[in-house]
N, CA, C and O of each residue as an XYZ file, in Angstrom:
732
protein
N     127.307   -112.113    -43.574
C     126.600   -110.932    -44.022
C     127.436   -109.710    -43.655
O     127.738   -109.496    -42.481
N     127.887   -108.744    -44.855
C     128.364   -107.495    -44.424
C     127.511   -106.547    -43.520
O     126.311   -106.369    -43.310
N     129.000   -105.890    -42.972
C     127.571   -104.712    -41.690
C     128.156   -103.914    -43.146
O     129.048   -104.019    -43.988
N     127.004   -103.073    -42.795
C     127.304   -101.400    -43.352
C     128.007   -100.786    -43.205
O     128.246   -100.673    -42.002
N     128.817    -99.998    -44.031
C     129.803    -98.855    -43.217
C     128.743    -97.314    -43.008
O     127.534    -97.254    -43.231
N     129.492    -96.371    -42.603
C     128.284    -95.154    -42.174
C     127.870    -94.736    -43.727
O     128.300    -95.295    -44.735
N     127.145    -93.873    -43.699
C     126.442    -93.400    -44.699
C     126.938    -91.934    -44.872
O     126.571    -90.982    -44.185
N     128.035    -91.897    -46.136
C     128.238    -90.178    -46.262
C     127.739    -89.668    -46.576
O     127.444    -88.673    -45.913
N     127.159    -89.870    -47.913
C     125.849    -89.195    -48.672
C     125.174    -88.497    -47.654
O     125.259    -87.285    -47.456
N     124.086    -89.798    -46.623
C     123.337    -88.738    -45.423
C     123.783    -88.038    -45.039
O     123.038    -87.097    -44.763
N     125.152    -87.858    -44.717
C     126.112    -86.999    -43.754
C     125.770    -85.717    -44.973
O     124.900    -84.846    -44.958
N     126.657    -85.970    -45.818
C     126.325    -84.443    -47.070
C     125.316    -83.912    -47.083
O     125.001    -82.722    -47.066
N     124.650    -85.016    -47.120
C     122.733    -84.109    -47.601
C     122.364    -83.855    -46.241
O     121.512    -82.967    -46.198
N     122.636    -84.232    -45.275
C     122.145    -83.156    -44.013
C     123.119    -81.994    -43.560
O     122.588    -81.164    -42.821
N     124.108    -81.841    -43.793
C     125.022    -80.986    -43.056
C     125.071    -80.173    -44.221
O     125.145    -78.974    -43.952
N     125.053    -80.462    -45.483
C     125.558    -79.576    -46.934
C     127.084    -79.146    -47.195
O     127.706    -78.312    -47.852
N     127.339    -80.264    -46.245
C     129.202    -80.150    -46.341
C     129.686    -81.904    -46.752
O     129.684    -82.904    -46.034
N     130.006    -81.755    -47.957
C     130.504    -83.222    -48.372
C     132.019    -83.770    -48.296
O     133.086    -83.156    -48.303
N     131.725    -85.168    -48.221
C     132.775    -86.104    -47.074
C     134.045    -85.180    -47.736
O     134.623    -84.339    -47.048
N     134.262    -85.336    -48.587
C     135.880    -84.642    -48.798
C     136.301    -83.617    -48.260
O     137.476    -83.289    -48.097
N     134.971    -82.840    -47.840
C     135.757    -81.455    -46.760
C     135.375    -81.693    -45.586
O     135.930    -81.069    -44.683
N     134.280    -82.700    -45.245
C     134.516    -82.938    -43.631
C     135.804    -83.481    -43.427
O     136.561    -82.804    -42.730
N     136.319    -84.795    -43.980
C     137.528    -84.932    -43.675
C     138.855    -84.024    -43.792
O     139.930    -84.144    -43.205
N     138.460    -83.143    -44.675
C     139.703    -82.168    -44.645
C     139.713    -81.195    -43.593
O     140.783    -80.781    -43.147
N     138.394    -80.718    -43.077
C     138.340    -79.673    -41.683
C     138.120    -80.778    -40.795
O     137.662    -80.151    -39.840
N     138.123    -81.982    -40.431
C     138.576    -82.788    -39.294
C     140.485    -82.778    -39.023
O     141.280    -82.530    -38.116
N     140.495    -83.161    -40.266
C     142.141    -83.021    -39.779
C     142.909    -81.749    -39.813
O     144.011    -81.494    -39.328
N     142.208    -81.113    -40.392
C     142.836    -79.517    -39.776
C     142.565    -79.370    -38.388
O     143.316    -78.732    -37.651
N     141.501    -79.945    -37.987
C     141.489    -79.698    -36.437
C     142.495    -80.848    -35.545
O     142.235    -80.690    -34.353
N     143.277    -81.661    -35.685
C     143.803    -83.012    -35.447
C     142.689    -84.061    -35.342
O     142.586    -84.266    -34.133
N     141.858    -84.782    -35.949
C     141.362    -85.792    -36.017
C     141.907    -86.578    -35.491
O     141.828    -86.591    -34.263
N     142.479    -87.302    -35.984
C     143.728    -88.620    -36.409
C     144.099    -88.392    -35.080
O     144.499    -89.503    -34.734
N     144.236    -87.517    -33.956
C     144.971    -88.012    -32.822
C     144.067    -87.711    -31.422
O     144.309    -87.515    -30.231
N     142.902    -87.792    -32.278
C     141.397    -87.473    -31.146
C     140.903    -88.885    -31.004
O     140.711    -89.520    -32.041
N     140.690    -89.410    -29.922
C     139.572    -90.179    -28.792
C     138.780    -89.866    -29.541
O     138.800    -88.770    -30.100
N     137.826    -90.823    -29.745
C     135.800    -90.768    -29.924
C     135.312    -89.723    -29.295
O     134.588    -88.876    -29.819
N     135.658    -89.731    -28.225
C     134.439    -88.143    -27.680
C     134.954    -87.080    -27.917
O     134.212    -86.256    -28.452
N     136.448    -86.644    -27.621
C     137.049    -85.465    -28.499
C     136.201    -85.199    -29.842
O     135.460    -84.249    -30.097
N     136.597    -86.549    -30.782
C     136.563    -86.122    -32.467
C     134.653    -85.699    -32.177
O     134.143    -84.607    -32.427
N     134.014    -86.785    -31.669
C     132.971    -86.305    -32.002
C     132.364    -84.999    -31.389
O     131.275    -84.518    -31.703
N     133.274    -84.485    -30.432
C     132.788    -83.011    -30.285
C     133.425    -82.286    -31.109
O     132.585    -81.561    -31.643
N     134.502    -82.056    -31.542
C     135.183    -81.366    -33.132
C     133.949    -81.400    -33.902
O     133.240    -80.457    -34.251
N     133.823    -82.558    -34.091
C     132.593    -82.655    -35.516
C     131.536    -81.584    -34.914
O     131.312    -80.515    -35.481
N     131.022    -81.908    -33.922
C     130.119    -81.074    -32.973
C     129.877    -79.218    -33.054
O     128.871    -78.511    -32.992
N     131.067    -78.984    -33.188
C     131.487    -77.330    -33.126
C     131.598    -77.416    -34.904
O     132.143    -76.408    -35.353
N     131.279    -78.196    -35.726
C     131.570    -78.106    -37.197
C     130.140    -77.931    -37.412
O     129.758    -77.265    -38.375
N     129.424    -78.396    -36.712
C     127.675    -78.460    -37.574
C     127.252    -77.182    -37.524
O     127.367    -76.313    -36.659
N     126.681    -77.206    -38.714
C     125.808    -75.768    -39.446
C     124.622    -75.048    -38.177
O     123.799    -75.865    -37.763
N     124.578    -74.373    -37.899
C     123.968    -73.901    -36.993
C     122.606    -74.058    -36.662
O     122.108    -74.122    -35.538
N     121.733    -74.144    -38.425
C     120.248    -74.557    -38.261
C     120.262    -76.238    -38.372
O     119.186    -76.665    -38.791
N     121.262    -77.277    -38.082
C     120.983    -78.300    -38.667
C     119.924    -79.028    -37.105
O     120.048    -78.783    -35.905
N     119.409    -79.514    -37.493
C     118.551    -80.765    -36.573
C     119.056    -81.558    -36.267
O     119.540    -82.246    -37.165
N     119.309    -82.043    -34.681
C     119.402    -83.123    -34.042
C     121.337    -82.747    -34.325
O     121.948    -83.669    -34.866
N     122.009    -81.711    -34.029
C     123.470    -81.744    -34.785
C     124.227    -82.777    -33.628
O     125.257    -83.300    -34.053
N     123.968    -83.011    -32.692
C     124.573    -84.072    -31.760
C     124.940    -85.541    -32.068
O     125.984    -86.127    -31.781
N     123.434    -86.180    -32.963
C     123.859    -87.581    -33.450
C     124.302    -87.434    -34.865
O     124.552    -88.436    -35.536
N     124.435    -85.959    -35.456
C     125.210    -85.988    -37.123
C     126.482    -85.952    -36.468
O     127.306    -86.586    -37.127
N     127.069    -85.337    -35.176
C     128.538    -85.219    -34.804
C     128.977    -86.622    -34.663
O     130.026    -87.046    -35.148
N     128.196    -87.277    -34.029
C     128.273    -88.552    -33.783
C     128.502    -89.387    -35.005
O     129.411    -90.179    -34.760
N     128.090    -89.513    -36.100
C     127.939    -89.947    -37.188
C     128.666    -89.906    -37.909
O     128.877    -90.891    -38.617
N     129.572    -88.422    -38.090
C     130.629    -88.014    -38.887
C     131.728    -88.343    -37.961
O     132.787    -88.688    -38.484
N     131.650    -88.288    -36.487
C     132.925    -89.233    -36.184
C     133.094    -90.560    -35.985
O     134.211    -90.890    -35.587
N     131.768    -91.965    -36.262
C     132.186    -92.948    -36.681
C     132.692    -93.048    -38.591
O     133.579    -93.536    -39.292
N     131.786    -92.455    -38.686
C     132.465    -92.234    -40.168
C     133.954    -92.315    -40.602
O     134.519    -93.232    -41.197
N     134.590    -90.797    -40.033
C     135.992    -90.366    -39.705
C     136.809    -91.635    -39.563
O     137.490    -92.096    -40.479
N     136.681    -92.264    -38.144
C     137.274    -93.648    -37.704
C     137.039    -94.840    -38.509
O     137.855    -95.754    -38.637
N     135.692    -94.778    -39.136
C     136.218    -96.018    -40.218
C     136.677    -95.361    -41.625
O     137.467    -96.068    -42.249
N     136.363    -94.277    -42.164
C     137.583    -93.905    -42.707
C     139.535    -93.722    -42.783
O     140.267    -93.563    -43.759
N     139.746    -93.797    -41.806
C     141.080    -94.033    -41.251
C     141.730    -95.578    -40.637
O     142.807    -96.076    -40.309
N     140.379    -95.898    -40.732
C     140.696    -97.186    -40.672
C     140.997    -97.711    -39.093
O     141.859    -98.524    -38.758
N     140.116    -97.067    -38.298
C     140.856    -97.076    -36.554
C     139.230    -98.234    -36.572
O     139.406    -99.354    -36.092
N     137.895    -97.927    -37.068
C     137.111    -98.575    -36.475
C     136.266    -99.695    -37.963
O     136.360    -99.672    -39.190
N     135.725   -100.290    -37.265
C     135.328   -101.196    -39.140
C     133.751   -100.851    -38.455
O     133.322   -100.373    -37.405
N     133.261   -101.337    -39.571
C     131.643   -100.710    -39.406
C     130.615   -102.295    -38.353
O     130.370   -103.488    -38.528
N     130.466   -101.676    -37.756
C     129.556   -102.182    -36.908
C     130.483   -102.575    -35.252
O     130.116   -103.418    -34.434
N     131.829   -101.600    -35.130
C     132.171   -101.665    -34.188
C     132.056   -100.872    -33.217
O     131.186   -100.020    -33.398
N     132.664   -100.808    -32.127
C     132.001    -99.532    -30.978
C     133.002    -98.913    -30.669
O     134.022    -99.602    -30.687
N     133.168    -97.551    -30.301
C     134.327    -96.948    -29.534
C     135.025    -98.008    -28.988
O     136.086    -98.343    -29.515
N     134.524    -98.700    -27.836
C     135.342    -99.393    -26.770
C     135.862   -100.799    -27.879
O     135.753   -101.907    -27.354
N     136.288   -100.774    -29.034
C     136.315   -101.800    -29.660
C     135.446   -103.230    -29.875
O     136.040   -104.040    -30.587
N     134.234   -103.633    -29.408
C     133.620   -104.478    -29.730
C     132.843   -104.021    -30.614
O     132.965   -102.947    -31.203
N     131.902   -104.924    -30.762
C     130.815   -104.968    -31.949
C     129.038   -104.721    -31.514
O     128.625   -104.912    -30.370
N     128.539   -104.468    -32.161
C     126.967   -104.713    -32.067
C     126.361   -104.211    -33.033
O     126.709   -103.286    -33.766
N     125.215   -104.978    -33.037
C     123.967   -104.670    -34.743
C     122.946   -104.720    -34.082
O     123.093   -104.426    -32.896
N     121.734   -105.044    -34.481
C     120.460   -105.116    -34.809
C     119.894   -105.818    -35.926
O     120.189   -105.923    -37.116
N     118.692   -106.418    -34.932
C     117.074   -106.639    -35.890
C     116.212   -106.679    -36.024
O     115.877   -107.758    -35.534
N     115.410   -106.227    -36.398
C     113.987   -106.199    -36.132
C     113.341   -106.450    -37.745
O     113.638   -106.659    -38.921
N     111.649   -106.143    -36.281
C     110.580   -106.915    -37.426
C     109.270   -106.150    -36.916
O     109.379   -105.645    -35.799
N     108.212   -106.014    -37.488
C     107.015   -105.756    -37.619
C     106.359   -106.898    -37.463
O     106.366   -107.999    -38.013
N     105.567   -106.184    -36.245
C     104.500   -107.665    -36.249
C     103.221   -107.094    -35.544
O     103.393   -106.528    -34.465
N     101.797   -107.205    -36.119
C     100.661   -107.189    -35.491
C      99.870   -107.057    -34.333
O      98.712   -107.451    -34.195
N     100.393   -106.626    -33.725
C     100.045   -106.800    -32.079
C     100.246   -105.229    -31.044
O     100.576   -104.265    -31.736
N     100.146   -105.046    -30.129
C     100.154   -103.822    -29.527
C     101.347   -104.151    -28.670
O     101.963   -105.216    -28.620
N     101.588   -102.860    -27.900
C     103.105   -103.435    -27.279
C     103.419   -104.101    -26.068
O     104.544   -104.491    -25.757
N     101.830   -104.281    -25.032
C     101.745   -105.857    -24.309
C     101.864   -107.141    -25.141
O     102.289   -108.229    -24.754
N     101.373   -106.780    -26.455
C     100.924   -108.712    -26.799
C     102.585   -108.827    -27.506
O     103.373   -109.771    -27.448
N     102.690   -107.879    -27.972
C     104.420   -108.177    -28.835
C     105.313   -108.583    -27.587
O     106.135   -109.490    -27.720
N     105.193   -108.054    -26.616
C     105.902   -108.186    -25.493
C     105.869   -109.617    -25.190
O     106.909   -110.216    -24.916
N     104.664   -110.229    -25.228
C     103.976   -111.954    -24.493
C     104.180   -112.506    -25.557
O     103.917   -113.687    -25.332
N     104.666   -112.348    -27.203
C     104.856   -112.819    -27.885
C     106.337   -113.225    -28.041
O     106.741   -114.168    -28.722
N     107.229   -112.212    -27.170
C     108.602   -112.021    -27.452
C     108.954   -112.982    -25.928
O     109.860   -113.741    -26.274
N     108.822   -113.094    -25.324
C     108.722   -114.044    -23.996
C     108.408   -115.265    -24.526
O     109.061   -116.235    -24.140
N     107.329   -115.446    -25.528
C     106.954   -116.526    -25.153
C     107.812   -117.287    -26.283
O     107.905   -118.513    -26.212
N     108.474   -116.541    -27.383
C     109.291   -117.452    -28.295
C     110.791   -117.552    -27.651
O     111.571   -118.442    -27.990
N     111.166   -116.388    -26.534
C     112.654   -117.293    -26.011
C     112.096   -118.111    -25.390
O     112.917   -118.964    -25.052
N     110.962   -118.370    -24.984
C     111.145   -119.478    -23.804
C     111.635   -119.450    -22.689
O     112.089   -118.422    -22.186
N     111.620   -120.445    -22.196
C     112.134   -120.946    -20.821
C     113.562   -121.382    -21.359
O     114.177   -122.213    -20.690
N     114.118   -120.896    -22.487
C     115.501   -121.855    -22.636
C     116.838   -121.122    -22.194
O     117.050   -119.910    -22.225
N     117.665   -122.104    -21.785
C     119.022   -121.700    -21.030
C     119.958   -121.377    -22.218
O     120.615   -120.339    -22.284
N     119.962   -122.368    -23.164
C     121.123   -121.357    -24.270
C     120.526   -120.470    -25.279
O     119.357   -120.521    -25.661
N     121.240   -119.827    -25.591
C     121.179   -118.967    -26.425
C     122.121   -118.515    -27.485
O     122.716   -117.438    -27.523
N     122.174   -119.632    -28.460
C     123.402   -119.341    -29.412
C     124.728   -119.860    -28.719
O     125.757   -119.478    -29.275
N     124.854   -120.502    -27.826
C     125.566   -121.495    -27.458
C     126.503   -120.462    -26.104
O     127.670   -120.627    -25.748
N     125.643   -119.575    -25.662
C     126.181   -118.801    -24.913
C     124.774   -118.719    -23.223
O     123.573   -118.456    -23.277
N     125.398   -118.969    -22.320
C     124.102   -119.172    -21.522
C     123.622   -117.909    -20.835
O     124.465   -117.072    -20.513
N     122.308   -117.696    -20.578
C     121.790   -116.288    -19.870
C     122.427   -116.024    -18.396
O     122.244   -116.942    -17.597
N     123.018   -115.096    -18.016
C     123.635   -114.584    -17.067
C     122.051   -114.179    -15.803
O     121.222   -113.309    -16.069
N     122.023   -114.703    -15.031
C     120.671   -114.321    -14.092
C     119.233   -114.341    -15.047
O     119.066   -115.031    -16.053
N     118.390   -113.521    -14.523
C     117.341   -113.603    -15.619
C     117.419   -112.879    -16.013
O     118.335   -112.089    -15.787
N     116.057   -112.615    -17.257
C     115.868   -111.476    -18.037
C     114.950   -110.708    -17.644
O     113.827   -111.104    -17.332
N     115.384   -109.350    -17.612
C     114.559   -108.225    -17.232
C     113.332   -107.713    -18.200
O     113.423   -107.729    -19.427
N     112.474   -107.377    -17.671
C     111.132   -106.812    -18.315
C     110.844   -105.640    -17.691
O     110.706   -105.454    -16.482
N     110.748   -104.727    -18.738
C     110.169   -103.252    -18.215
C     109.346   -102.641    -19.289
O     108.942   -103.424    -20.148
N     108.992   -101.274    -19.415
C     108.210   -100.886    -20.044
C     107.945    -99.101    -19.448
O     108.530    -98.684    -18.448
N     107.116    -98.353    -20.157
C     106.604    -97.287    -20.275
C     105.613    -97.076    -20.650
O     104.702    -97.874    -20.430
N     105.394    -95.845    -21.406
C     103.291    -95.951    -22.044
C     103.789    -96.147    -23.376
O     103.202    -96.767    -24.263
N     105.142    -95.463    -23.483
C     105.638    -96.154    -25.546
C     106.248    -96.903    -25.631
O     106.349    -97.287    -26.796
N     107.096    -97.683    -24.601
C     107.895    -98.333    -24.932
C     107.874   -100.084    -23.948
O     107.655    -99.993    -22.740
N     108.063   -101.273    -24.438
C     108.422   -102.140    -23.879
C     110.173   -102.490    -23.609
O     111.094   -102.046    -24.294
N     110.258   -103.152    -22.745
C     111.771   -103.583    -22.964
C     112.211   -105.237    -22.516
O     112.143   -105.501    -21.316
N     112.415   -105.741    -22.959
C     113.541   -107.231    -22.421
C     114.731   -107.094    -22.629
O     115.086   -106.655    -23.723
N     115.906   -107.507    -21.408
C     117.157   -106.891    -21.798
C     117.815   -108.590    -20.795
O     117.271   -109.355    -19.999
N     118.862   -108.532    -21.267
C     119.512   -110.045    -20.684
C     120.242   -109.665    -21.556
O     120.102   -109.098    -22.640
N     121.846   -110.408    -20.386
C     123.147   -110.463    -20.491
C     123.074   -112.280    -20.447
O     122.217   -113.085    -20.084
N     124.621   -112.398    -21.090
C     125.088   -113.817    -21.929
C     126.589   -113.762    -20.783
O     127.193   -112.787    -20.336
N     126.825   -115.307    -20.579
C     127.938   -115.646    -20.542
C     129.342   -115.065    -21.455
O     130.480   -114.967    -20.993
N     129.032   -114.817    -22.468
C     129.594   -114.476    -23.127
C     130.214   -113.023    -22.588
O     131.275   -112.704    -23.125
N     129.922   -112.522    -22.045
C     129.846   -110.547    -21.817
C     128.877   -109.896    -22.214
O     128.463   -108.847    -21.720
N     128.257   -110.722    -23.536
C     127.553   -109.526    -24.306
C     126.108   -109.355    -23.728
O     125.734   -110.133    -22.851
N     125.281   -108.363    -24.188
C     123.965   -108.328    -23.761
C     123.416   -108.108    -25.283
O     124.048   -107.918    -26.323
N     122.040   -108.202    -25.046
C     120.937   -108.030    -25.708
C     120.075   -107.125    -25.202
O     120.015   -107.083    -23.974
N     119.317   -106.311    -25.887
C     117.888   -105.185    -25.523
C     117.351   -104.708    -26.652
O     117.599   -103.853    -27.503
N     116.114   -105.942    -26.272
C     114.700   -105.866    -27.392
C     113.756   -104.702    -26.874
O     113.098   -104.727    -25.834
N     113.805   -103.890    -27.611
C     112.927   -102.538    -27.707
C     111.951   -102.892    -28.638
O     112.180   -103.448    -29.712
N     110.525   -102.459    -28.078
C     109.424   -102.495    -28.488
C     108.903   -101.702    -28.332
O     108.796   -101.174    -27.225
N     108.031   -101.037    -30.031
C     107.474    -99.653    -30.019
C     106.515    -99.966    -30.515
O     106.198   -101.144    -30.674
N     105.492    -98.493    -31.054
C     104.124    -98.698    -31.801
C     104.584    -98.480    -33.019
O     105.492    -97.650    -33.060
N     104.355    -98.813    -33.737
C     104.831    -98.476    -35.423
C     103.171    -97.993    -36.387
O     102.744    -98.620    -37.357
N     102.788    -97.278    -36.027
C     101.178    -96.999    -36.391
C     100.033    -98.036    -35.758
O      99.805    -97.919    -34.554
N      99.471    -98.811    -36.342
C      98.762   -100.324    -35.313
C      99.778   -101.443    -35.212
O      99.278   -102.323    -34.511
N     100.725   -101.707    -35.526
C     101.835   -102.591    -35.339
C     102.784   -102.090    -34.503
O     102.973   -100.896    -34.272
N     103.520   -103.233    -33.944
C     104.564   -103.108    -33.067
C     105.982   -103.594    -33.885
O     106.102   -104.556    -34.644
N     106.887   -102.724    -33.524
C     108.183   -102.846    -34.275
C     109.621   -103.654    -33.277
O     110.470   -102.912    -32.784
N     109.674   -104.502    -33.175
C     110.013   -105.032    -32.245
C     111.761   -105.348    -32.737
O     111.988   -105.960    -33.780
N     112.784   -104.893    -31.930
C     114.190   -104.795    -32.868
C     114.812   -105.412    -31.284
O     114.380   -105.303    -30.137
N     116.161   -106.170    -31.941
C     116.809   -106.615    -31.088
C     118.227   -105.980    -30.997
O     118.688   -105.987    -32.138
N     118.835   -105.606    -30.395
C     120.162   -104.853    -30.582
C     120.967   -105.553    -29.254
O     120.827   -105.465    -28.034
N     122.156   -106.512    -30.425
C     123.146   -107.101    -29.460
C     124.395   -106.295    -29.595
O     124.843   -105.712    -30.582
N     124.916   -106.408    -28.218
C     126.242   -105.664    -27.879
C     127.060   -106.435    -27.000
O     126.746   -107.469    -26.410
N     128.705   -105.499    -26.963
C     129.410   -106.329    -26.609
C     130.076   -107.217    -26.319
O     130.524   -107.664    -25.263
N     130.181   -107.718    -28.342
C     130.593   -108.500    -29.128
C     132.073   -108.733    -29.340
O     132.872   -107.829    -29.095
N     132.358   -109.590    -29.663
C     133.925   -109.902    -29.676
C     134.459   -109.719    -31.325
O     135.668   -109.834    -31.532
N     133.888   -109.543    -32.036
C     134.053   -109.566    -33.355
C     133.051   -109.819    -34.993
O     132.214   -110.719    -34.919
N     133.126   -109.226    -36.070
C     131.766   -109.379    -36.632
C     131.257   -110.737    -37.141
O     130.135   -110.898    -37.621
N     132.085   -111.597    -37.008
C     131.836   -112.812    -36.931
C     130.658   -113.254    -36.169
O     129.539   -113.680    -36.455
N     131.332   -112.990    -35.071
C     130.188   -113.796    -33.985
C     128.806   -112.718    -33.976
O     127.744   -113.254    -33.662
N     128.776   -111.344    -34.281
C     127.675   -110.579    -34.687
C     126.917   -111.374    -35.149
O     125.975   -111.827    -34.499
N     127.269   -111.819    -36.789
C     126.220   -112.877    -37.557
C     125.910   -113.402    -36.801
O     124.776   -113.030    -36.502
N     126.278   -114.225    -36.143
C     125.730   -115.703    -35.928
C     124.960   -115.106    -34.806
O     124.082   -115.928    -34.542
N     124.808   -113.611    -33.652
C     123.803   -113.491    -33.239
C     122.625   -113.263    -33.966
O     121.549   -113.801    -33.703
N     122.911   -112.111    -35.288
C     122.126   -111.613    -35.790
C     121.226   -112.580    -36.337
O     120.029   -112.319    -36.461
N     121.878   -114.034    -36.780
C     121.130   -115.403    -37.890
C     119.808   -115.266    -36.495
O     118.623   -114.941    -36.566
N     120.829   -115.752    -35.083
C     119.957   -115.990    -34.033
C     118.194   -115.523    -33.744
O     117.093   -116.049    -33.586
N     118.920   -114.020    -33.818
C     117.407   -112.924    -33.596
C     116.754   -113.217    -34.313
O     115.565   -113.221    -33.993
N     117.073   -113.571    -35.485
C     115.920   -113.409    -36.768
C     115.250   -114.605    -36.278
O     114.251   -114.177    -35.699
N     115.263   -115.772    -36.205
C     115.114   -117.019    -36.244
C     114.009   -116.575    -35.090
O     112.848   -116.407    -35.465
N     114.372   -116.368    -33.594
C     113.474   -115.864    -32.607
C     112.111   -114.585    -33.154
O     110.900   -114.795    -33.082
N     112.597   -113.652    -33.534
C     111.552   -113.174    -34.212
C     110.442   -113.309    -35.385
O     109.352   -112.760    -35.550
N     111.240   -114.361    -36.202
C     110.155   -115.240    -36.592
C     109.442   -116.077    -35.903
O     108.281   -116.091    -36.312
N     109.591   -116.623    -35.231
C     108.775   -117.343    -33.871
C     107.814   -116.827    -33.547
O     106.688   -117.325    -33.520
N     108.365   -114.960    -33.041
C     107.647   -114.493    -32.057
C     106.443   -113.986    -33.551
O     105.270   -113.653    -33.375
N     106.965   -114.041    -34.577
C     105.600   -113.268    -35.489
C     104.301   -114.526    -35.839
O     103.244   -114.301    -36.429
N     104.695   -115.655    -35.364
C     103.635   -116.629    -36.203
C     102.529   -116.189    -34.973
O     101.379   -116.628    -34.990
């Protein structure tokens, strides 16, 4: 399954500056020889003054930038690995999604052929649930659980991936578990 690359369009229609001149006032500023947090503060000092939230559009227009140039492919991270997401909607409030999401990993030791590093953590807030567990592998996982109106939106976001390869085959993973956790 392809990841996505970023979305310029959104980038245009929120900033009102389209990709052909962000990239042209990125590299007037040196892009091409900016670090991730550099470029994305460049982008940063570029956003329109009334725009909303201009921190994660800076952010946005400098993964953009990098997979435009071809330094990052889409669904990779600054530090060069990978991570996605998945989620699902399911019926329940954000204790029972929580006892639902426990109770479909189970008690089991593998996980996609990678074994759980110590246990898995459980936390929470008044909006939010959390399960988070690290893999043999390096990578981790952190299932965030919210209210989604009377449903709970329950998304899995793996990181610290070795490549988008092995992404899929987490991502096949999650789904498979979150169908579990919805019956």
């Amino acid at each position: 399954m392809a990841i996505k690359g970023s979305n310029i369009e959104a980038i245009a229609k929120a900033t009102g500056t389209g990709w052909d001149q962000w990239v042209s006032r990125l590299e007037a500023g040196g892009a091409s020889e900016l670090a991730h947090k550099p470029l994305a503060s460049l982008a940063y000092e570029m956003m329109p003054a009334k725009l909303s939230n201009p921190g994660w559009w800076a952010q946005s227009v400098a993964i953009a930038y990098e997979q435009h140039i071809g330094r990052r492919v889409p669904g990779q991270s600054s530090d060069g690995t990978f991570k996605g997401s998945v989620s699902a909607t399911m019926a329940a409030d954000l204790d029972g999604a929580l006892a639902r999401w426990v109770e479909a990993v189970g008690v089991r030791t593998d996980f996609n052929g990678a074994q759980l590093v110590g246990e898995a953590s459980v936390s929470g807030s008044d909006r939010w649930r959390y399960w988070k567990a690290e893999f043999s592998d390096g990578s981790r996982v952190s299932v965030n659980i919210s209210l989604k109106g009377d449903k709970a939106s329950v998304s899995a976001e793996h990181s610290r991936l070795s490549n988008p390869q092995v992404l899929d085959g987490w991502k096949s993973f999650w789904r498979q578990i979150l169908a579990t956790a919805r019956k």
